[in-house]
KOLDOTI-185540 format. One record per residue (C-alpha): x negated, y negated, z. Coordinates in steps of 0.25 Angstrom, whole numbers, plus 5000, padded with zeros to 4 digits. Example, Ala and Ser with C-alpha at 12.3 -4.5 7.8 and 13.67 -1.06 7.14 Angstrom:
2
495150185031
494550045029
% end
This chain:
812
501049524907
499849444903
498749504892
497549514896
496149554889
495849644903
497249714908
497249684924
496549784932
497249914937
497050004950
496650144947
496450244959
494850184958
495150034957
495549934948
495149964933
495449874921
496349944911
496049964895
496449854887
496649844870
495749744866
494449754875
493249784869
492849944865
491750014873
490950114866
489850194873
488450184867
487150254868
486650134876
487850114884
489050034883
489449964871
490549854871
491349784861
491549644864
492649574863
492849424857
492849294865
492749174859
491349144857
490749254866
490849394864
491149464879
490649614879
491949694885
491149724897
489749674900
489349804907
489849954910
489650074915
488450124908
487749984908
486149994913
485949954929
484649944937
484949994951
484450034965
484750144972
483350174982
484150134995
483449974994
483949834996
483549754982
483549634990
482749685000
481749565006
482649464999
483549365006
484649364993
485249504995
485749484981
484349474975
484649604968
485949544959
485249434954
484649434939
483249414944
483149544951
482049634948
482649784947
481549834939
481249944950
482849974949
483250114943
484250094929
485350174926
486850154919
488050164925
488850214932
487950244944
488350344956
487950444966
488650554972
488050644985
486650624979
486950704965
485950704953
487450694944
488450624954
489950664950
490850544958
492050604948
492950574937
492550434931
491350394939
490150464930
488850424936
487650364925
486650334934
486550424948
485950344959
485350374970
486250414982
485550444994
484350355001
483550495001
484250614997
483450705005
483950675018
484750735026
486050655027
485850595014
485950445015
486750375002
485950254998
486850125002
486750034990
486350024977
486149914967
486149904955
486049774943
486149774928
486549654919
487449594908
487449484899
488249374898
488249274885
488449124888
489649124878
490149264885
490049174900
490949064894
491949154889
492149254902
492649214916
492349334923
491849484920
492649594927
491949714930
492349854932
491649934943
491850094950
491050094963
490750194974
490650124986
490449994985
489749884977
489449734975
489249694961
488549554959
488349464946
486949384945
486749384960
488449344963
489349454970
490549484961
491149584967
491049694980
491849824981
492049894996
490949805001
491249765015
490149815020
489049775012
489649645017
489749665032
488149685031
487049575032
486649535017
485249635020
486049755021
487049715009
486149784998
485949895006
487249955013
488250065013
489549985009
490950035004
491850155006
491950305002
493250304992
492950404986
492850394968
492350274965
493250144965
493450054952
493549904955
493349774946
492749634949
492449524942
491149424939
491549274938
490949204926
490049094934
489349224941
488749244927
487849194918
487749174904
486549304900
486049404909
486949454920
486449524933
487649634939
487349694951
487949794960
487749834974
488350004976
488550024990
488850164997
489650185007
489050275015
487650345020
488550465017
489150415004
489250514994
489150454980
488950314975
489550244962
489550134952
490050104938
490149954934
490949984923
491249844916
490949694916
492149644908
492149514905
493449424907
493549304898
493949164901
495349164898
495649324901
496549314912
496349404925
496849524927
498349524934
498149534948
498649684953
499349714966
499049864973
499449924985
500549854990
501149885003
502149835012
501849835027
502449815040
502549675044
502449615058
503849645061
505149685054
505349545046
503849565040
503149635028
501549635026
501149675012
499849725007
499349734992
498049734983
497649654971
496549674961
496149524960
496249434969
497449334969
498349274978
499549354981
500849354988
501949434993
503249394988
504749434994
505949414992
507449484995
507449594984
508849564981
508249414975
507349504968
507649534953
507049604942
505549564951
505949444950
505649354965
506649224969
505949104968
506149094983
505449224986
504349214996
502949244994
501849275004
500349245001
499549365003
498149375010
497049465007
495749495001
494749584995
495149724998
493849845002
494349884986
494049774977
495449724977
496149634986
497149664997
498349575000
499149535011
500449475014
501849475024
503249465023
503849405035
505149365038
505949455031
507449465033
507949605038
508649705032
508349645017
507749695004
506449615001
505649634987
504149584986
502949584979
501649554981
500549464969
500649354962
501349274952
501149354939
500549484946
501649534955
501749664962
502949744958
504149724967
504349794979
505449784990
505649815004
506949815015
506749755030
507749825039
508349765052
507349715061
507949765074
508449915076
508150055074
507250075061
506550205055
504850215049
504050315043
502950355048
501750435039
500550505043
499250485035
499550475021
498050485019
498150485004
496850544998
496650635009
496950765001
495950724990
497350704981
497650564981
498950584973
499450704980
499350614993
499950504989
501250594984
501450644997
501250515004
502350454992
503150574995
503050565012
503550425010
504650444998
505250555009
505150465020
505750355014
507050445010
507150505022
507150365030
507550245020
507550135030
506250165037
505650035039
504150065041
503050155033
502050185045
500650255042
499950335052
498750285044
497650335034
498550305020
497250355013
496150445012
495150345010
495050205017
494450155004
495250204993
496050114985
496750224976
497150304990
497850164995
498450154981
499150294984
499550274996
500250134991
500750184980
502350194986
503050094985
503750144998
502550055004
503049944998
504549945003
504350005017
503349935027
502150025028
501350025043
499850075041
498850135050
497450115049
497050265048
495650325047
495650355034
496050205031
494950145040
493750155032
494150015023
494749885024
495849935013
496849975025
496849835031
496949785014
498149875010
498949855024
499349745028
499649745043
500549655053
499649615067
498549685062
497349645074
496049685066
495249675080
496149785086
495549925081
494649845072
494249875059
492749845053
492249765041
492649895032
493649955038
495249915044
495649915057
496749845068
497949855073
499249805070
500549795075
502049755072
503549755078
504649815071
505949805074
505749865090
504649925089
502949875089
501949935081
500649945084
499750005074
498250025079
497050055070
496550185077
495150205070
494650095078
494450125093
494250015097
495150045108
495149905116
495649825104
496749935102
497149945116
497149765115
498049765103
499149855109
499149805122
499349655116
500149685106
501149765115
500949655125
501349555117
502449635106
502949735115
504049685121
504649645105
504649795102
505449915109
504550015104
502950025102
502350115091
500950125090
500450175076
498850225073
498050335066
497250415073
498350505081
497850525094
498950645098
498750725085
498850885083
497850865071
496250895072
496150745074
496650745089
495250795093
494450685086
493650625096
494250475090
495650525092
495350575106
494550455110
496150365106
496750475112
496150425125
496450285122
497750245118
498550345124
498650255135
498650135129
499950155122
500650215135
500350095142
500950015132
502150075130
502050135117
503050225112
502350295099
501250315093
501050365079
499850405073
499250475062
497650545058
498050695060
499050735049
499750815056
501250785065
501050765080
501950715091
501450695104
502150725119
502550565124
501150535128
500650425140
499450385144
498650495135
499550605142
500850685141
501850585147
502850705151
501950825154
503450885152
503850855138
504050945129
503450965114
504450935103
505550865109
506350765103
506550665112
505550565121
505750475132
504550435136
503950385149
503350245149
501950255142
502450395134
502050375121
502350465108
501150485098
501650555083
500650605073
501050585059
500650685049
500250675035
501450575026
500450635012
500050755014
498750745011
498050785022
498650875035
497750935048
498151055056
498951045070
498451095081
499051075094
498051145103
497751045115
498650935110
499250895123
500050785117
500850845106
502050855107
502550905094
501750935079
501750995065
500951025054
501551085042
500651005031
501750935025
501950795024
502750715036
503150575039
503850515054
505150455054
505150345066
506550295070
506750185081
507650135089
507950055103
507850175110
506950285102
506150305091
506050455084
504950505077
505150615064
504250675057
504850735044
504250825034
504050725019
503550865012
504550995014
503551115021
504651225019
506151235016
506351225033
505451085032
505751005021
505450855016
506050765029
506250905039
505550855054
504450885057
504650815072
505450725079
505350665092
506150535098
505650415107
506650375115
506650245125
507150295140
508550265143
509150225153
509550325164
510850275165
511250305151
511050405143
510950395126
510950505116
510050525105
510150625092
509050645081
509650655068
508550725060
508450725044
509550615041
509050485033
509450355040
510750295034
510550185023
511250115012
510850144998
511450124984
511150174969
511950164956
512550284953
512050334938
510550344932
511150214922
510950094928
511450014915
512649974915
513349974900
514349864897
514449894883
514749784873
515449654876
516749654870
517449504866
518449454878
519049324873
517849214878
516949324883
516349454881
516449564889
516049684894
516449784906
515749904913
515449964927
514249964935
513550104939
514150134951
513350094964
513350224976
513150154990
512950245002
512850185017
512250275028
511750165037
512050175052
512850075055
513450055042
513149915041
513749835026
513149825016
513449775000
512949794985
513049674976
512549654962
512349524955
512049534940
510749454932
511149394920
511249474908
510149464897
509849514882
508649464872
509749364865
510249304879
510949324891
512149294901
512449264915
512849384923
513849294930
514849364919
514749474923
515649514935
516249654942
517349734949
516649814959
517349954966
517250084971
516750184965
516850304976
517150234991
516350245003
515550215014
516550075018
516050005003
516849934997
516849854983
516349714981
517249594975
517549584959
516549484953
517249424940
516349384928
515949234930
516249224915
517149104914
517249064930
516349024941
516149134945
514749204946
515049364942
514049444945
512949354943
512849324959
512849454968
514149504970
514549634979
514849774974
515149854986
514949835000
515349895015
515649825027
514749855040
515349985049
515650045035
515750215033
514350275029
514550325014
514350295000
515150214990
515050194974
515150054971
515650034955
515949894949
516649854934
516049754926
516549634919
515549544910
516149424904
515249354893
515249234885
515449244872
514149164869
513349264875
512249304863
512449454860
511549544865
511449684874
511449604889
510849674903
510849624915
510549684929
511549704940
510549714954
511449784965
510849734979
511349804992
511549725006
511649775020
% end
């Protein structure tokens, strides 16, 4: 923990704001404005903040370029200026749907209202695109040796670019004030509608300024013709002195993601400076107390500034091991990301993953009551299927493309940081580049459904285990780029794969309102075909909150005119395709089924309760449940079906094999936990023993229960660190065990007895030895697994009260 004057910066749901601290100087409002005790340094005495919110501006807001008829578009920022003609006002300035007395909410109070509209009697009302605005600060000479930056505080609504004596600082949600020629910079809409204002800092370098008078201007941008209110409050210039260290750099919204195939991990995480980063792994059994091996391995992390102010990283495990428990974290030296683990599986086989309609947090206008039902959806899932291997997203994760706090909601389980998560570009994530910042995608091909300057787009694609993924970015319709990229990719991937899944948004065999939107007919008429031709075998697709299942569809057609709705089991023809509709995984937003001249479906429900799909594969099916993750009734409750239907490859006409659904049961696993709430175990006082000291006691009992098919081993082990007081400490190789059986079952069978290495060669429990194990084939079950304790110490040892930590580790 370093001490810093300014504590780092934190995240709030508006931005990053700069905690309190004891020490800084008092502020006291004053008739005249802001008044500001200043704090000693050395020779110069720095004022806490050289500005705030109720400091004097001049500003413009007639709807006119300041630098109109001057080739320096920046004229405006400079000291030698002339905005006499400018209106004057204090901070903070805003507008809000053209209101004498604009009410943006809690914590945004508006000082100074500006003009919002370029004339308020037409008919629609257009918002004036930019305003700009100036005022100054003075810097002594003493003052502008002793500091070696200013950090400055500012709330915005929608956009800005601040400048210092003519020299851009800083530039918040300003893509498109830079996609335009420099004429049309001062005067653009720029930005996005997010909503409340958004808090973000930014920092002036000290060779930017000069000792005297200042100049700080700001470009305010709005979004939008349409835009309903505008806002600014620049609430601090704080100056940071010369030997104030920066703030620690702090890392947001990790998420682990899909890799390009089983043996691969991409990652994906925010900063709120901008430092080099890495992602570093290692097997979590070689990881202790957050502790790394020296020989763990880090990856360097890509990235940039993200549309929020913050910066976005990016970074890939690759050749992982299977069926091995890895721990990682994401940062630097000195500003690490807490430690997170995650367990490949085999990488050949039948395997299990969830699959979530649009979480959409923020849609219900209740933030925290979406993000409990998406937690909730997922903490249900996750029970119910424990080996899943993949979280897979139907697509919109928020309300609001832009909207920092809604992405940190939807982040904020760490079930996204220990299963791989599969985004969707959905409609309501489209609008910004944060979808492209917070996911980080394998095979992404940016020029198939294309993005633009402001908002993300392409599709991807990955292979795992038997099956390929192709994942397509359906608010573009830019059908010849999709149509390229799946025909190549198939082409070139298809044969490594014995199954092809095709993942996008905007469900185009839906029971919702949206299957008569002219967009969702207009792919309803495309790709239908296109997936037949290829040999897709299921589609999944989101945008309509409500469940829908489609008949085996080929060539935009029924591909059986006689199958029936409802039933279990599929053999499709070459080029029948299935299409599933996911419904809402949070809750926070449902729309009526109606069934009326949907040809295609097959099977639906509504019941305005939260679901989630359960995706089993195998060589020869995959089978598609939807489950309830919020009880409707006593007859429906949490994980009751909602619908089930199977996909089975065609057989062989001279043989005949059998399949069965088992509904409701959780796959098998193999799970251990220490019997008792007490996880100290007491060995009393040492008692003399000749040349030694010791003591005798027995571990909590460990309950280990198999339900794996197949009944492969397994083992537990323990090893023991060495044991510690505040006067010294002792090896833990003298400490050794007897371990048995507490209540048999399930083929376990209890490991060797480890003698204390007091007075031998030998190692004790100071290296991993085994408590229990089972051999492959062994009967399902559970088994208590107990062990005696033997600690022999030296008699030199210092006296003390000793701890040391026994870490259990299970093998399979």
């Amino acid at each position: 923990m370093h001490a810093n004057a300014h504590p780092p910066a934190r995240r709030t749901a508006r931005g990053w704001v700069r905690p309190a601290a004891a020490g800084l100087g008092l502020v006291a409002l004053a008739a005249s404005g802001l008044t500001y005790a200043a704090t000693s340094a050395g020779a110069a005495d720095l004022p806490e903040s050289y500005l705030g919110s109720a400091t004097a501006w001049s500003y413009s807001d007639d709807n006119t370029d300041p630098a109109a008829g001057d080739a320096d578009r920046l004229t405006w920022t400079h000291a030698a200026f002339d905005d006499t003609a400018w209106e004057r006002g204090t901070g903070p300035f805003g507008a809000k749907n053209g209101s004498p007395t604009p009410d943006l909410g809690s914590g945004f109070p508006v000082t100074t209202v500006l003009d919002h509209y370029i004339d308020p009697a037409a008919d629609p009302r257009v918002a004036v695109p930019t305003y700009h605005l100036r005022t100054t600060f003075d810097v002594t000479a003493d003052q502008l040796e002793a500091i070696a930056s200013l950090r400055g505080e500012v709330v915005f609504d929608d956009a800005v670019q601040i400048f210092v004596n003519g020299t851009q600082v800083a530039g918040f949600a300003d893509e498109r004030v830079e996609a335009v020629p420099d004429d049309r910079k001062n005067l653009t809409y720029a930005g996005t509608a997010a909503g409340d204002p958004v808090e973000r800092q930014f920092s002036v370098p000290a060779d930017v300024l000069q000792a005297g008078v200042n100049t700080l201007a700001v470009g305010l941008y709005n979004d939008r013709p349409a835009s309903s209110d505008v806002y600014l409050d620049v609430r601090s210039l704080v100056p940071v002195e010369q030997d104030e260290p920066e703030p620690t750099t702090t890392v947001t919204d990790l998420v682990l993601g899909v890799g390009a195939t089983e043996a691969d991990r991409n990652l994906a995480w925010y900063t709120d400076t901008d430092t080099e980063q890495v992602a570093q792994i290692a097997p979590a059994g070689e990881v202790t107390g957050g502790e790394f091996p020296a020989d763990a391995v880090s990856v360097p992390a890509t990235g940039g500034p993200s549309s929020s102010g913050e910066f976005y990283r990016h970074a890939t495990f690759t050749g992982l091991e299977e069926n091995t428990a890895y721990s990682y974290r994401v940062g630097r030296e000195g500003a690490w990301s807490a430690v997170h683990t995650f367990r490949t599986r085999s990488f050949g086989g039948a395997f299990d993953f969830l699959f979530f309609g649009d979480p959409q947090l923020g849609s219900s206008g209740n933030v925290p009551r979406d993000t409990a039902g998406w937690v909730d959806t997922l903490d249900v899932a996750t029970a119910a299927y424990p080996r899943a291997e993949m979280l897979f997203s139907a697509g919109d994760q928020v309300e609001s493309a832009s909207s920092e706090a809604q992405y940190e909601a939807f982040l904020s389980t760490d079930h996204l940081r220990e299963i791989p998560f599969v985004a969707t570009n959905g409609n309501h994530d489209v609008g910004n580049k944060a979808y492209r910042q917070h996911f980080n995608t394998p095979h992404l091909d940016e020029t198939a459904g294309p993005g633009s300057g402001t908002s993300s787009g392409g599709d991807y694609w990955f292979v795992y285990k038997d099956v390929l993924f192709l994942n397509l970015n359906s608010n573009s319709r830019d059908y010849a780029s999709h149509e390229r990229f799946v025909r190549d990719v198939i082409a070139e991937h298809g044969d490594e794969a014995r199954w092809k899944v095709v993942a996008f948004h905007h469900s185009i065999y839906s029971v919702g309102p949206h299957a008569t939107d002219g967009d969702v007919v207009d792919r309803r008429g495309t790709w239908p075909t296109l997936f037949s031709e290829t040999g897709v075998d299921l589609v999944l697709q989101g945008h309509d909150h409500s469940y829908a299942r489609s008949y085996l569809i080929r060539n935009g057609e029924k591909a059986d005119p006689a199958e029936e709705a409802g039933v279990d089991i599929l053999t499709p023809g070459p080029g029948g395709v299935l299409y599933v509709t996911a419904n809402s995984a949070s809750g926070s937003k449902y729309y009526s089924a109606n069934a009326a001249g949907s040809w295609w479906l097959s099977a639906f429900n509504q019941e305005n309760v939260r679901n989630y799909t359960a995706v089993e594969v195998t060589d020869d099916a995959i089978s598609v449940r939807t489950v309830r993750s919020e009880a409707k009734d006593a007859d429906r409750p949490v994980n009751s079906v909602v619908d089930q239907v199977t996909i089975a490859k065609p057989v062989d006409p001279d043989a005949q094999k059998l399949q069965v659904v088992v509904p409701q049961g959780a796959p098998g696993e193999l799970v251990w936990s220490i019997d008792g709430a007490n996880t100290l175990v007491d060995l009393g006082t040492a008692e003399a023993a000749g040349d030694h000291y010791a003591a005798h006691g027995t571990i909590n009992p460990i309950r280990v229960t198999d339900t794996r098919r197949g009944a492969p081993q397994w083992s537990l082990s323990a090893r023991v660190g060495d044991f510690t007081s505040n006067g010294g400490e002792f090896s833990g190789r003298y400490l050794g065990w007897s371990p048995h059986l507490v209540e048999a079952g399930g083929g376990a069978v209890a490991g060797d007895r480890v003698a204390s290495g007091l007075g031998g060669d030998g190692a004790g429990l100071g290296e991993s030895a085994t408590l229990g194990h089972a051999e492959a084939g062994h009967a399902t079950g559970s088994a208590v697994l107990g062990a005696d304790l033997d600690l022999r110490i030296p008699v030199d040892v210092t006296d003390g009260t000793y701890r040391a930590t026994l870490t259990l580790t299970a093998l399979s």
